[in-house]
TIBA-469869 format. One record per residue: residue number from 1; residue in three letters; z, x, y of N, C-alpha, C, CB in turn. Coordinates in steps of 0.1 Angstrom, whole numbers, plus 5000, padded with zeros to 4 digits. Glycine has a CB too. Layout:
   i  aa n.c3 n.c1 n.c2 ca.c3 ca.c1 ca.c2 c.c3 c.c1 c.c2 cb.c3 cb.c1 cb.c2
 NUM Ala    Z    X    Y     Z     X     Y    Z    X    Y     Z     X     Y
...
end
This chain:
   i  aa n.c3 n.c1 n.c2 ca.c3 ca.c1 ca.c2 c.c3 c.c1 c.c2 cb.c3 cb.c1 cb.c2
   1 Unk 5000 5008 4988  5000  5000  5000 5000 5009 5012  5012  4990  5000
   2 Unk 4994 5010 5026  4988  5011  5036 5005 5008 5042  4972  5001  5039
   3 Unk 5009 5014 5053  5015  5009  5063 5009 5006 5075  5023  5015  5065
   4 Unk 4998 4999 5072  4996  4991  5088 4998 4974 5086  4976  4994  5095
   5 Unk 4999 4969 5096  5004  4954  5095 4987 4951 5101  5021  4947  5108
   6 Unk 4980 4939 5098  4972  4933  5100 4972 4920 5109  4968  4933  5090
   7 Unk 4962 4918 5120  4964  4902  5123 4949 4899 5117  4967  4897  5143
   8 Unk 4948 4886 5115  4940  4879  5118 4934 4866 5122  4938  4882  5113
   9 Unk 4924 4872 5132  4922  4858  5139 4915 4846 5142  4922  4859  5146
  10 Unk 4919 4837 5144  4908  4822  5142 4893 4825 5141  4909  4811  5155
  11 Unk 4884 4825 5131  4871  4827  5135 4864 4821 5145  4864  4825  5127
  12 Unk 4856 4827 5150  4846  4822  5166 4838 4812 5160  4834  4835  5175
  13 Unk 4836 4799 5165  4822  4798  5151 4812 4789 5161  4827  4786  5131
  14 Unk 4800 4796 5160  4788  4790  5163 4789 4776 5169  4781  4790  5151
  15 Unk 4784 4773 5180  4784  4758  5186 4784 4745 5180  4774  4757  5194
  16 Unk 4774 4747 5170  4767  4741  5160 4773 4735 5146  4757  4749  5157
  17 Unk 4781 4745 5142  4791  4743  5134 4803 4741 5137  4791  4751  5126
  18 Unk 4807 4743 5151  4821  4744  5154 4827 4722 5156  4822  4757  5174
  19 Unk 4828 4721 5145  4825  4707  5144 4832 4706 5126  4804  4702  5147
  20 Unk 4840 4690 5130  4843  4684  5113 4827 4681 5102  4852  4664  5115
  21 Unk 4818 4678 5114  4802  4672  5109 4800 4684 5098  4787  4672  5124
  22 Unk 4793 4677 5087  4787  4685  5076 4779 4688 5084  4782  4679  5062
  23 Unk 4769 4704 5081  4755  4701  5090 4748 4705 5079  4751  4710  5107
  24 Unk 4735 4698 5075  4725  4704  5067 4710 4708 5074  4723  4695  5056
  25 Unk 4702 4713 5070  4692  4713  5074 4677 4711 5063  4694  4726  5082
  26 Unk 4668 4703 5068  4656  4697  5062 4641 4704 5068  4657  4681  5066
  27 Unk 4639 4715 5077  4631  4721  5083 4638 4734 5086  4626  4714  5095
  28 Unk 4629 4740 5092  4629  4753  5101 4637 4751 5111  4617  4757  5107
  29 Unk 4644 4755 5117  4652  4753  5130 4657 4737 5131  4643  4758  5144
  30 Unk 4660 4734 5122  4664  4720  5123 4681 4718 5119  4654  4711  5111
  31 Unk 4687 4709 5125  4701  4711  5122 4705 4698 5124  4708  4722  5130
  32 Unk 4708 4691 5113  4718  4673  5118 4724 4673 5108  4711  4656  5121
  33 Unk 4735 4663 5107  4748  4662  5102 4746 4650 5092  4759  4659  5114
  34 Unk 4759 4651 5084  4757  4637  5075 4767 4629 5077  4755  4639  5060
  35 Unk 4759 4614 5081  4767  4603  5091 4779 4599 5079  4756  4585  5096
  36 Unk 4787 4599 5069  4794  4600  5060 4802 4606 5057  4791  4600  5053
  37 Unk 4800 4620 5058  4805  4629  5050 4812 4641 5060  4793  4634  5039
  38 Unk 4823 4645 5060  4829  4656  5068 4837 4668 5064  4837  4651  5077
  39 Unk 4845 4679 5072  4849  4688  5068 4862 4682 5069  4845  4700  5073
  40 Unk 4869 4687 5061  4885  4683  5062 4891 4686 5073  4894  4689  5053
  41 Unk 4888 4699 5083  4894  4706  5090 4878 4712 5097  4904  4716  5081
  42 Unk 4885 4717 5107  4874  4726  5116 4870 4737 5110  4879  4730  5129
  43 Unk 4858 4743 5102  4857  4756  5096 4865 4765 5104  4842  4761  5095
  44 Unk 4868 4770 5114  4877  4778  5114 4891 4781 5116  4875  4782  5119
  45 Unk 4890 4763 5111  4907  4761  5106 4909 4761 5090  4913  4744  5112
  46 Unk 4901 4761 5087  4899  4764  5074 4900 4776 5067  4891  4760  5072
  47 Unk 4888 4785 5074  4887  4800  5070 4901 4811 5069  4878  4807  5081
  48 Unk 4906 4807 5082  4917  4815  5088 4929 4823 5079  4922  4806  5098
  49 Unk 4932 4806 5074  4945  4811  5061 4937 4812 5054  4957  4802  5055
  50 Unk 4929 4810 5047  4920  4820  5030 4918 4834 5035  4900  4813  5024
  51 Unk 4914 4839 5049  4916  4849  5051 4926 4860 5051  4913  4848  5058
  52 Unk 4938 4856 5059  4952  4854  5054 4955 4857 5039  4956  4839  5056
  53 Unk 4952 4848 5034  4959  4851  5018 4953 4860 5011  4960  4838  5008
  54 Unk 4941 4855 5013  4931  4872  5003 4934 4881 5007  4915  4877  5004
  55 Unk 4935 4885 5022  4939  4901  5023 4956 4905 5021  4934  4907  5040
  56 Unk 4962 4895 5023  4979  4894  5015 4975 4899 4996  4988  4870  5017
  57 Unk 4968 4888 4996  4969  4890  4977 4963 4903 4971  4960  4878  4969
  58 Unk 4959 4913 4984  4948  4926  4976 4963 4940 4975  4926  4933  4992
  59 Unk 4974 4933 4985  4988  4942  4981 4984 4952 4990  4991  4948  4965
  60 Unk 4976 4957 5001  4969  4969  5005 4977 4973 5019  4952  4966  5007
  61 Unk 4980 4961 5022  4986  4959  5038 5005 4956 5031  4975  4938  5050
  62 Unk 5005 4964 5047  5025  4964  5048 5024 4948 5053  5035  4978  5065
  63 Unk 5018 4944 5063  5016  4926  5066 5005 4921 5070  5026  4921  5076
  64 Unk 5003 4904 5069  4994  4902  5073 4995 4892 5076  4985  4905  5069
  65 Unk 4993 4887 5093  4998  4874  5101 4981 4869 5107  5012  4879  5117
  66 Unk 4984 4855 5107  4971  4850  5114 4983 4845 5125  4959  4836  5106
  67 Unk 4994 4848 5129  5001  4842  5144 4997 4849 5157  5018  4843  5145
  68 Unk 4993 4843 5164  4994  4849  5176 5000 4857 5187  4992  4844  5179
  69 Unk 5002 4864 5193  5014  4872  5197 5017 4882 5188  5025  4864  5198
  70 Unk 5017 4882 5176  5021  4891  5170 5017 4907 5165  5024  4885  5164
  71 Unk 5026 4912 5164  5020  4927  5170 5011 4932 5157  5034  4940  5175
  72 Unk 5003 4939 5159  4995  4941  5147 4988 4957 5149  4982  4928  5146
  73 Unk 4985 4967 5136  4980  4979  5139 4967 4978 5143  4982  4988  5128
  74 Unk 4960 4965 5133  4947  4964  5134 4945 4949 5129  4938  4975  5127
  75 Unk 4931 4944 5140  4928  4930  5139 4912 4931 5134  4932  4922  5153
  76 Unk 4916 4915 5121  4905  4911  5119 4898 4902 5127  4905  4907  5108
  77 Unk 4887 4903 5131  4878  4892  5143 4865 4887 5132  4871  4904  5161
  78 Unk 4867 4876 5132  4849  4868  5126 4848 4862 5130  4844  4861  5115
  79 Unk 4834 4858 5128  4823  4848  5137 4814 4841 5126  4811  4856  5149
  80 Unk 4818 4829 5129  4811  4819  5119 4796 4814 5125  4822  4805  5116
  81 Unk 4786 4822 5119  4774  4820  5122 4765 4809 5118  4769  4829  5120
  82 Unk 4763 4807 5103  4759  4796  5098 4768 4794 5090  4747  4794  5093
  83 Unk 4767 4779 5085  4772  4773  5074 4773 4755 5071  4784  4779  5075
  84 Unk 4753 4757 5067  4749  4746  5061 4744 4742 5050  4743  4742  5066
  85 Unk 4743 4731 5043  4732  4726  5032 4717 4731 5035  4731  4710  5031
  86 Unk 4711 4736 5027  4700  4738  5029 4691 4726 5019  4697  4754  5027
  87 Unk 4685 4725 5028  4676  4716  5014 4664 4715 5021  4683  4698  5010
  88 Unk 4658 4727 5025  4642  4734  5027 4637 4744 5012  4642  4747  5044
  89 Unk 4647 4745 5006  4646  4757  4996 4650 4745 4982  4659  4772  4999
  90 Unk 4642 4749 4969  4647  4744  4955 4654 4748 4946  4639  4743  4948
  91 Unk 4664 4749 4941  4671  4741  4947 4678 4742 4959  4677  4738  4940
  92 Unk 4682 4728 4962  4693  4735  4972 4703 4741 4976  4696  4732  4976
  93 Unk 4707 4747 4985  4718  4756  4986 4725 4757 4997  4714  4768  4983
  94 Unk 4739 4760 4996  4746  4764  5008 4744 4772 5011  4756  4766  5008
  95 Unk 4748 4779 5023  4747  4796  5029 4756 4790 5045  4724  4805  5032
  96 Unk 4761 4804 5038  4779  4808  5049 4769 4823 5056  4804  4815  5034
  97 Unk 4773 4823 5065  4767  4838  5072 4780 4842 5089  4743  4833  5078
  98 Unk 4787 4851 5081  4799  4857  5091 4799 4871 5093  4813  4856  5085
  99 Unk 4800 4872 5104  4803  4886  5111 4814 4887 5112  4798  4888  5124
 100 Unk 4821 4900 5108  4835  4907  5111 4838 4917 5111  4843  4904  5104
 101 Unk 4844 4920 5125  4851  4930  5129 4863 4933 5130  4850  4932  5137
 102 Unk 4867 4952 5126  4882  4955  5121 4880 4961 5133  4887  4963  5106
 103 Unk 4894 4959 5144  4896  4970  5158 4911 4974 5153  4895  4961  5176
 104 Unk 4910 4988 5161  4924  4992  5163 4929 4984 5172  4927  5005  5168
 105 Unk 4939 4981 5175  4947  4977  5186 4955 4981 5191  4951  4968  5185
 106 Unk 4956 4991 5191  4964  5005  5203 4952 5008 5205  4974  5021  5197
 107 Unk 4938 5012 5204  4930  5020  5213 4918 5005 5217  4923  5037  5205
 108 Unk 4920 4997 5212  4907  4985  5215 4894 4987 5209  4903  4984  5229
 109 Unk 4895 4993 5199  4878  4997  5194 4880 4992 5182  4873  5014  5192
 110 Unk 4865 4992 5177  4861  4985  5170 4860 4999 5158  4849  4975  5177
 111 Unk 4864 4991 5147  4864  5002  5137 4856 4997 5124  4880  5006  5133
 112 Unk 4850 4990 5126  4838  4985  5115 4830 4974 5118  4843  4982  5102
 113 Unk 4821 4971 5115  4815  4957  5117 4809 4961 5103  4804  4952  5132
 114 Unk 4805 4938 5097  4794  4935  5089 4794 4925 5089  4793  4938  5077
 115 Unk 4779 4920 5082  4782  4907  5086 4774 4906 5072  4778  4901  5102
 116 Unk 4781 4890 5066  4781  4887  5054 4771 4879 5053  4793  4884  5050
 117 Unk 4763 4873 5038  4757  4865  5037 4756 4860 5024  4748  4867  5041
 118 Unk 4765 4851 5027  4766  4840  5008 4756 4830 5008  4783  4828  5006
 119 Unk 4749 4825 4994  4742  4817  4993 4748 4812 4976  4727  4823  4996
 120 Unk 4749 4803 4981  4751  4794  4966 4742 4784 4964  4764  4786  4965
 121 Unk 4737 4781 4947  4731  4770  4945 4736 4760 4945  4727  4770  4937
 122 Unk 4734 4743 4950  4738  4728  4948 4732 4727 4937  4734  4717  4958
 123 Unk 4736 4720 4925  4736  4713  4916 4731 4698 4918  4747  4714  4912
 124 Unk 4732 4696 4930  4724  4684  4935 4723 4679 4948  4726  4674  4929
 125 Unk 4717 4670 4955  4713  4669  4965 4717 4662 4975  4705  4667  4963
 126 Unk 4734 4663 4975  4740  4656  4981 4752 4662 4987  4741  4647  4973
 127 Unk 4757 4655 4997  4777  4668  5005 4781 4673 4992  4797  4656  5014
 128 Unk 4787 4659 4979  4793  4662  4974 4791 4679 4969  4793  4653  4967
 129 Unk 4783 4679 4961  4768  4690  4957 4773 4704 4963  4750  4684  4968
 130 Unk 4774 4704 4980  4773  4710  4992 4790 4716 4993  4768  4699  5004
 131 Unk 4798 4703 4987  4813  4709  4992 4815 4724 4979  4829  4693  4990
 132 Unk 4810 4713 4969  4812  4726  4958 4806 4738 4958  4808  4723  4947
 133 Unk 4793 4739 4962  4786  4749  4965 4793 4758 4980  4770  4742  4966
 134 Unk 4799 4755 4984  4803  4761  4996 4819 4768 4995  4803  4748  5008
 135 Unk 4822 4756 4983  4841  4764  4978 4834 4775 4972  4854  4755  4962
 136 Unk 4821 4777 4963  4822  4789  4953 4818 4801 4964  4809  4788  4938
 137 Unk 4805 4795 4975  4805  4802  4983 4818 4810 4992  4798  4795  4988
 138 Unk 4826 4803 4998  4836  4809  5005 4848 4821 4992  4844  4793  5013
 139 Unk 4850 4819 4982  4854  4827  4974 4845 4840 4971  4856  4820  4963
 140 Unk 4834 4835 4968  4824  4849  4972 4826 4858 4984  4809  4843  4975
 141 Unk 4826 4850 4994  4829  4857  5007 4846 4862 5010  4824  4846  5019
 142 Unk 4855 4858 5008  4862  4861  5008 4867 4881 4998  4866  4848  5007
 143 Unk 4860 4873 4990  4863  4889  4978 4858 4898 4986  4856  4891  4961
 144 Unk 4843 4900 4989  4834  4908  4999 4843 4911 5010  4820  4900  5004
 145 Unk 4849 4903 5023  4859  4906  5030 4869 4919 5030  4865  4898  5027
 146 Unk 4875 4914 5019  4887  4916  5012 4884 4927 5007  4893  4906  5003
 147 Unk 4872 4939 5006  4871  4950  4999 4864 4959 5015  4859  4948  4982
 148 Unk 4859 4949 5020  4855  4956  5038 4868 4960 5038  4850  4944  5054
 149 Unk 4878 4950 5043  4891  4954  5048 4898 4965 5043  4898  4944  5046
 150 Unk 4899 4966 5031  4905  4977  5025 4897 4988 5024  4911  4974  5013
 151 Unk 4888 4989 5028  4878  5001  5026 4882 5010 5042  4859  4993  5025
 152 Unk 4882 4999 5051  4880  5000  5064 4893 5004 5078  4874  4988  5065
 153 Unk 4902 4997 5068  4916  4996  5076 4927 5008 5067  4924  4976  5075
end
């Protein structure tokens, strides 16, 4: 185990997604929601603590807080870029796509960037389809994370 304490913080997320609305997309630059179906939570109310716990559960870090105020050696920063149904591709698929940055926080620099890109297959053509495809997705992403971080910090 590392003695640095870790924060991490609410992801930034994209205008578009920053919403309960599922969003899928049926074209090229196309983006609308499904009148039914929602996120439990705001994706970056969501992300935040799985972020949280994965880098807690890899044992690597002395601590690791998503509170604010609190003092930290180094902070995780993401940005939630996409994260819709696709259903322009066969089958269909989710895709999560996050950018994240590790900074010191005694000197303010940035001490890695990457930016991730999960794609899962739907099993069918519907949210339901979408939520599942997006849990396997976000576990995908999280492990990837979770080996940045400890590579990096």
């Amino acid at each position: 185990m590392r003695r640095v304490s870790v924060l991490v913080l609410p992801p930034v997320t994209d205008p578009v997604y920053d919403t309960t609305q599922m969003a899928y997309t049926t074209g090229s630059h196309q983006v609308a929601y499904f009148a039914k179906s929602s996120w439990a939570a705001m994706p970056s109310q969501m992300l935040q603590p799985l972020l949280v716990q994965t880098l807690q559960d890899t044992h690597h870090f002395r601590t690791v807080s998503g509170m604010s105020g609190w003092y930290s050696d180094d902070v995780v920063a993401s940005q939630i870029l996409l994260l819709q149904q696709d259903f322009t591709v066969c089958p269909a698929q989710f895709k999560i796509v996050v950018r994240v940055q590790l900074i010191n926080s005694s000197t303010n620099t940035v001490k890695a960037t990457k930016l991730f890109t999960v794609t899962e297959p739907m099993r069918r053509h519907n949210p339901a389809a979408g939520v599942d495809a997006a849990n396997r997705a976000t576990a995908t992403l999280l492990k990837h994370i979770a080996v940045f971080c400890v590579h990096h910090i």
